[in-house]
Structures are given as C-alpha cells and as structure tokens.
N, C-alpha and C positions, 0 to 999 in steps of 0.2 A: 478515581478521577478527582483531580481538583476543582472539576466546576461542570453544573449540570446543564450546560448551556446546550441547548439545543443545534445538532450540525446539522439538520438541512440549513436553517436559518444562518446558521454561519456558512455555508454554502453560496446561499442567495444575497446576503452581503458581501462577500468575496466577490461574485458576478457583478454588483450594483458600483462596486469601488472601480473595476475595469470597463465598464461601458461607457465608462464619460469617455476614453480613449479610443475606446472602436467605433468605426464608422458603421454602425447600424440602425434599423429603422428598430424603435421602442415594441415593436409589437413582436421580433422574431425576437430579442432582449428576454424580455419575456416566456417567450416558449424555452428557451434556454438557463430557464430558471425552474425549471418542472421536469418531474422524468414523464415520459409517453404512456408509461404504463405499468402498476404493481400489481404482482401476484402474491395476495394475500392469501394463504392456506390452515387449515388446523389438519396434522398428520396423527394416525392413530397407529399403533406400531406396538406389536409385542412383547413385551418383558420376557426375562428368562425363566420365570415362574409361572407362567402363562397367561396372566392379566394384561390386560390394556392398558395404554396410557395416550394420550390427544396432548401434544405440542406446536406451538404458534412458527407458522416459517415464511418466507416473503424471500419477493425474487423482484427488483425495478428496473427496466429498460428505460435507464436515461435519455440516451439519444443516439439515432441509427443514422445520421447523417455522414457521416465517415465510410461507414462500413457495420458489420455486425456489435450487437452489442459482446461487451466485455466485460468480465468480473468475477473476483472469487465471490465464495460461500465460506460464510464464516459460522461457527459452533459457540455459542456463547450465550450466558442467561441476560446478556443486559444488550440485543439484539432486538429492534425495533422498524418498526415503517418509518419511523425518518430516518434513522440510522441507515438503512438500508437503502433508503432515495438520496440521501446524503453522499453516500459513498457510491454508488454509482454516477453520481455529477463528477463527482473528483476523479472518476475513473474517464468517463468522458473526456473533460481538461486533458488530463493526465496523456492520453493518447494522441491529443492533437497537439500538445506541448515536442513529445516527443516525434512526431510524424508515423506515429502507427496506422495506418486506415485500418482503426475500429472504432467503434460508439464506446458507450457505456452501459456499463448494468452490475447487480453487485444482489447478491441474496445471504439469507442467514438462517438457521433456526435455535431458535432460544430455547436454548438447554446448557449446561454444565457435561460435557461429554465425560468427564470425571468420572461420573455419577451411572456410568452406562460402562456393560461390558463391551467388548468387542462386537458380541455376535449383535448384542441391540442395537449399537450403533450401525451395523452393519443394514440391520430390518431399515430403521430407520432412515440413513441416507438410501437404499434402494427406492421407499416408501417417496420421497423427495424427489430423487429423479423420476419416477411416474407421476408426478404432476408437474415437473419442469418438460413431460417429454414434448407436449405441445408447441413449446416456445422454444425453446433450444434445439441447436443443430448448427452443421460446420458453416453455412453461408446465413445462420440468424442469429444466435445468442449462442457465446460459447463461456463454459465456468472455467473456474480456477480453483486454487487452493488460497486460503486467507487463514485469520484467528482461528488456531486449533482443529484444522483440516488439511491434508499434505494428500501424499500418494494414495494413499491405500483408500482414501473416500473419494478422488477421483477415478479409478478403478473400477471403484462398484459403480460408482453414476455411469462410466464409458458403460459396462457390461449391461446394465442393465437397459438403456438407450436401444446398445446394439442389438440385443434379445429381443425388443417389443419391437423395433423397426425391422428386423431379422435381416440385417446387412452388416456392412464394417463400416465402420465411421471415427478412428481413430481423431480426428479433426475435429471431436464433435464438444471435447474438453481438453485442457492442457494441466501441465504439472502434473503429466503420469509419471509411473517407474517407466524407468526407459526401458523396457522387456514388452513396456505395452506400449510404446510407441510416445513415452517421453524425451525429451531432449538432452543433451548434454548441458551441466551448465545453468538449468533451470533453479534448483534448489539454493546455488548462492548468488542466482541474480540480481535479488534484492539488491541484498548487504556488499553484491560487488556496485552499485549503482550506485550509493549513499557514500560508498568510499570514495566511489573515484566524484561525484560531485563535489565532497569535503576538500581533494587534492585540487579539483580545476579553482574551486572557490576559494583558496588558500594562496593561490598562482595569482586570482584576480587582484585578492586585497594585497598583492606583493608579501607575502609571509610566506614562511618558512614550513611543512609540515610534520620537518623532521623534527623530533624532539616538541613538539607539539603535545598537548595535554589533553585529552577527552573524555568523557563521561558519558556512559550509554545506558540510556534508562528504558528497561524493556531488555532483556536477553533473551527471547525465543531466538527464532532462526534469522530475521532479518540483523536486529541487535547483535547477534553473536559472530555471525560471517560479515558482518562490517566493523565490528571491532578487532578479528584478526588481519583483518587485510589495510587497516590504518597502521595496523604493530606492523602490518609488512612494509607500510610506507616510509618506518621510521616514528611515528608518530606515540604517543606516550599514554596507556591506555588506564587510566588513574582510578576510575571507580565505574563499575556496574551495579544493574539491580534487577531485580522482577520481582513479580507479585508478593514475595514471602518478606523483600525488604535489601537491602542495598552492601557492599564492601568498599572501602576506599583503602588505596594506599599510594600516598602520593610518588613514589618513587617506581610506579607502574606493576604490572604484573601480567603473564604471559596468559592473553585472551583465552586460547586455544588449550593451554590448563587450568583458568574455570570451569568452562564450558561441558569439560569431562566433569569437574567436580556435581557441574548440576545436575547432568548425566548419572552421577553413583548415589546424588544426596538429593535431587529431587528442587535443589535452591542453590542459587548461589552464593548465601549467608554459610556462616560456618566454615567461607575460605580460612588458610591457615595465613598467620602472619597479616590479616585484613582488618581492617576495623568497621565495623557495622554501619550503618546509616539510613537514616527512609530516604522513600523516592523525595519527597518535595526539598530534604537536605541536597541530596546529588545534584535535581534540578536548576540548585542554586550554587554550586560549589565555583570557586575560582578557576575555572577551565579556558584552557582557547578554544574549544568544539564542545557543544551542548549535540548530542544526538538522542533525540527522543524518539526509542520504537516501540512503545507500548501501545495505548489506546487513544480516541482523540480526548480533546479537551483534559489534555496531562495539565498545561500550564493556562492560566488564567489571570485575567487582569492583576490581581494582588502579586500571584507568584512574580509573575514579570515583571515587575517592579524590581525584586531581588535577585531576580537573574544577573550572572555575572561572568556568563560567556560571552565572547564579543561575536562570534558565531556560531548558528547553531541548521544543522541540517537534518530534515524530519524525516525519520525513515518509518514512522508511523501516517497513517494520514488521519489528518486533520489532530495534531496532537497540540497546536497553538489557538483559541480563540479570536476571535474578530479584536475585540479587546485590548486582549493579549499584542499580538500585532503592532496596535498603534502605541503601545507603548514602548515594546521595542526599537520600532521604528524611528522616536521621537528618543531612543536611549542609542541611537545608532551602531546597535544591534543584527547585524546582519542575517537574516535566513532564509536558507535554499528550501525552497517550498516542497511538498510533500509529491508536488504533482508534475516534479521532475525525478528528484533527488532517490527518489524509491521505486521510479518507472522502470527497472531491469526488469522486476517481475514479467510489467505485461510484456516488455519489448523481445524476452526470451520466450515468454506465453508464444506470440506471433512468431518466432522465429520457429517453436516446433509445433504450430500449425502448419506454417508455411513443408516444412518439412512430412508432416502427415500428409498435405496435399501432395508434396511430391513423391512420396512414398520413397524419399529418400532422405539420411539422415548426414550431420553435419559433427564435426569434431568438435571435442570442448572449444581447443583452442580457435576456431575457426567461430564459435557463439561467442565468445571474450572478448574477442576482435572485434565483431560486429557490435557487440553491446558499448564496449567502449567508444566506438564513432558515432553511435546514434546518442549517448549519453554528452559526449565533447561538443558535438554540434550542435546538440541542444541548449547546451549550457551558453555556449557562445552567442544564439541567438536569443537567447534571454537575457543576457546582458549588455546586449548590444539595444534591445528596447527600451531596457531598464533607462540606460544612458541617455537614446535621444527619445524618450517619452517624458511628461509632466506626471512621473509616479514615484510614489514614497516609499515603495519597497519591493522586492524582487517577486514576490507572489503579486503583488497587483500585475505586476511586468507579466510574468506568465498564464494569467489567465488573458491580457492583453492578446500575445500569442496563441492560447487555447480558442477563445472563443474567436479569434478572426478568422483561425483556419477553418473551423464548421461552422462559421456564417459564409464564408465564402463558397461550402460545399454547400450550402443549403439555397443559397443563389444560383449556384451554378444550376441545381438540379431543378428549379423554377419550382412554383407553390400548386400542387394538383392536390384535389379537385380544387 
C-alpha cells in the first residue's frame, strides 16, 4: 500500500463530506458513521502435523436498515477491526447506491492462506462459520467471497451452517459453485460492473472507449475479468500488475493471455514481449482509465499528485484516500467510486439469493441483463446528483444517494425502543 491511512476514518470522512447535502438530523448522521455491531474472535484450528494454532477473525454488521447485512470474508494478514468496520460501511453505501435491499457487514481472518494447506484451511474456515453461526442466516447476515476466498470457502461455511442447523439453507451465503446452489454469472460480476461503469462513464464525458488506454493494477479476479471485457469493448489494455510487480506495453496486449500466463507462472511479470514496471509506476502511467483492484489505500495524497489518468474507476474498495480525492478532484480527475463501480458482486450476491429463495435458478444471460440495468440506472442517478448537487466529485454524489436511501428507510421504520 501506498499509505497507512487508516479506512474506517476514511469512511467517516467520505460520510461527513455527503451530509452537508442530506437532509438529516446530526444524530442519525452519526449512527451511520458506526457499524452496530463487531464480532471479534481468536479461532484455534489444527495444523496438519497435529499442533494448534489461535488466529485473530472479525465479522461487522454495519447497518440492517435496508435489509440483511451483507458482505464478503476476506483471508488476508493485514485484516483488522477497522478494516473490517470500514468495509462493511462501504458495503452498506454500496447497496443503497445500487437499490439492493441489504445492509452491510464485511468479516476477515488474518492469515496468509499461502501458508495453509487445503485441508487447514478447510478446519479453519469450518472453525469460523461456527462462531459466525449465531449471526448469520438467509433473513440476517449473509457472507460472500472477497480477498483470497471464492467458492470452495463458501461451501464449507454453507455445509457447515447447514449441519449445525440441520436444515438447508442455500440462501444462507452467496458465491457458491453453482452445483450448490450458486448463480450463473456470479464469478465475473465484479469485473463485468467496473467495465460496463468505465463504458457508461466514457459515454458521460463524451469520449470514445474504443481504442481507449487502460491500466489495471490488482489482477486477481475482479482486475482480470474487467480488463477483458474493456478489450471486448474496444478499449486498449496497456499494462497490468499484482502483488509480484507490473508489465506494460503500450501498443496493448490480449488480457485473457496474461491471465493464463499468471495461471502457469503464478505472476503476471515475465509476460513475453512486456516491460516490467511497479505498481506506483503503472499508478501513474499516461492512461485514459486508471482502474485500481488491488487493496485500499493504493493511491495517496503524494501519488495523486502524479496521477495522469483523466479517469479512473475503482474496482477495489476504498483504493483512493480522503486526500487523495481532493486532489484529484481539484486536478479534474474524474472517479467512479468503488461503491458503485464494483457493486456487480453484491448485486449478482442478491440475485442468487433471490434465486436460493426461490428455489429456482436464472440463466447467465438473464443475470447480465439484469446486472447491466441495475448498474446503468445507477450510474445515471448518480450523475444526475452529481449535476444538480453543490459537490466536488462523484463519490461525494454517491454517498449523497447511499445514505438518503437508508435515512429514509430508517425514518420510515420510526426509532424503537
């Protein structure tokens, strides 16, 4: 990371910048600036040699004013209780941005999954869902997959759920394999989200995104399925990176043959015919689309100074600092905030809940569809705020939009006790 800045606190700044604009009383302001409730845990879970090991995990219910909380679980050593209260605010936003009726909520456990075989991982996420079982369920808190977690740990969490409750409850987490009752469509939700923002955002500023230039910093699964589907749009996909360090070539290269590269070599350095480069160079490269889906706090005040995309859409959350922000803002730097632009995840999340409820299932092409209308409409009314509000840049716009729809649900549903 470029900068240790702490994100709940850039969270609660993001909040304080959009409430001069909503019409609320200071004291619900406030409660919307806190999650309701964290589950801090130490899990103790088997090694394959038979010893013990005690790992730090956390689980935050930001806010159930919508509907259930929401949020992945993410596997990662640099996983924290603000980190954790952080990104389930953002998940909060994120769904009333998009009109999903769900909350927020977001959990982690700090480890290096690397460093674990299969089967430990396995103890261990089982070890997890037995203290999430309390809280989670299809009408209270439902997980996802996030940082270095996918199907096979939502899986075990369902199985395990469904074993201690002794019922079925496919509804009870989302981003399964589809065999257990995941959706079509789910796995390149993301990175279809962040593409098709990048195209409506492209449309807005009247530019072109054919032949268009981009640079994707972060290639896991969001980075890598919105960098082929910008090649699909025409757009020119000039350099990527992850964790190992970066390739550029400015004359493009076919997304969807890195992606395999990183698949046989583990990194996407070492592409052939590529030139090397770090993340903070990419960061800064002459591009017309910055997409950053790595971690938050990638770019920071200094970086953004040298930034020299005129757009950039975050397909990571919170990968820009408060900072950061205002100097793009003030460099008329445009960006589609993390808490639209990357919302396919949750919005496919809810579409195969919706689906678990109905114990019927829906075609890719039929989730595509749907994600792109809730994605356009979004975008539309976010720019439509942007316009007739007194704000300086498109995330203030959208939390404008986030937090009036769950003050209004939080009105409607009057203050008890």
């Amino acid at each position: 990371m470029s900068s240790e800045a702490n994100p709940f606190e850039s969270l609660r700044e993001q909040v304080d910048d959009a409430a001069a604009v909503v019409d609320a009383d200071p004291g619900v302001i406030e409660r919307l600036k806190n999650p309701e409730r964290v589950l801090e845990t130490n899990l103790t879970f088997e090694l394959d040699d038979g010893s013990l090991e005690t790992v730090r995990a956390y689980r935050s219910q930001f806010n159930g004013d919508r509907g259930p909380y929401k949020g992945g679980i993410r596997y990662h050593p640099g996983v924290t209780r603000d980190e954790v209260k952080a990104l389930s605010g953002w998940m909060a936003y994120k769904c009333a941005v998009v009109d999903v009726p769900y909350g927020g909520g977001k959990g982690g456990i700090a480890i290096d999954p690397a460093d674990y075989s299969e089967s430990e991982l396995e103890r261990l996420t089982r070890a997890f869902a037995t203290e999430l079982r309390p809280l989670i369920g299809e009408d209270r808190d439902i997980p996802a997959p996030d940082v270095n977690t996918g199907q096979r740990e939502m899986n075990w969490i369902k199985d395990t759920y469904e074993t201690l409750e002794n019922t079925t409850a496919p509804g009870v987490i989302t981003g399964k394999a589809i065999d257990s009752g995941g959706s079509e469509g789910r796995v390149e939700a993301t990175g279809r989200s962040v593409a098709l923002s990048a195209r409506e955002a492209f449309d807005w500023l009247d530019r072109d995104i054919a032949g268009a230039t981009v640079a994707v910093q972060g290639y896991g699964n969001a980075g890598s399925v919105a960098a082929a589907l910008l090649d699909d749009l025409g757009a020119s996909v000039v350099a990527v990176s992850d964790s190992s360090g970066g390739i550029h070539d400015p004359d493009g290269f076919d997304p969807r043959d890195v992606k395999s590269h990183k698949a046989d070599t583990g990194s996407v350095t070492g592409y052939p015919d590529a030139d090397a480069l770090t993340n903070d160079e990419l960061l800064t490269l002459d591009v017309d689309c910055l997409v950053p889906a790595a971690l938050e706090n990638a770019v920071d005040v200094d970086l953004a100074a040298e930034v020299d995309a005129k757009l950039i859409v975050e397909a990571a959350n919170g990968p820009l600092t408060p900072d950061a922000d205002d100097v793009l803002a003030e460099r008329d730097v445009h960006v589609v905030p993390d808490i639209l632009a990357n919302a396919g995840g949750v919005t496919v999340s809810y579409f195969e809940w919706v689906q678990n409820r109905q114990r019927f299932s829906w075609t890719e092409e039929r989730v595509n569809e749907e994600l792109e209308r809730v994605i356009t409409d979004a975008f539309d009314t976010l720019v439509d705020t942007y316009e007739s509000n007194d704000v300086y840049n498109l995330r203030t716009a959208a939390y404008v939009v986030g937090i009036g729809r769950i003050v209004d649900a939080y009105d409607q549903a009057g203050s008890w006790p």
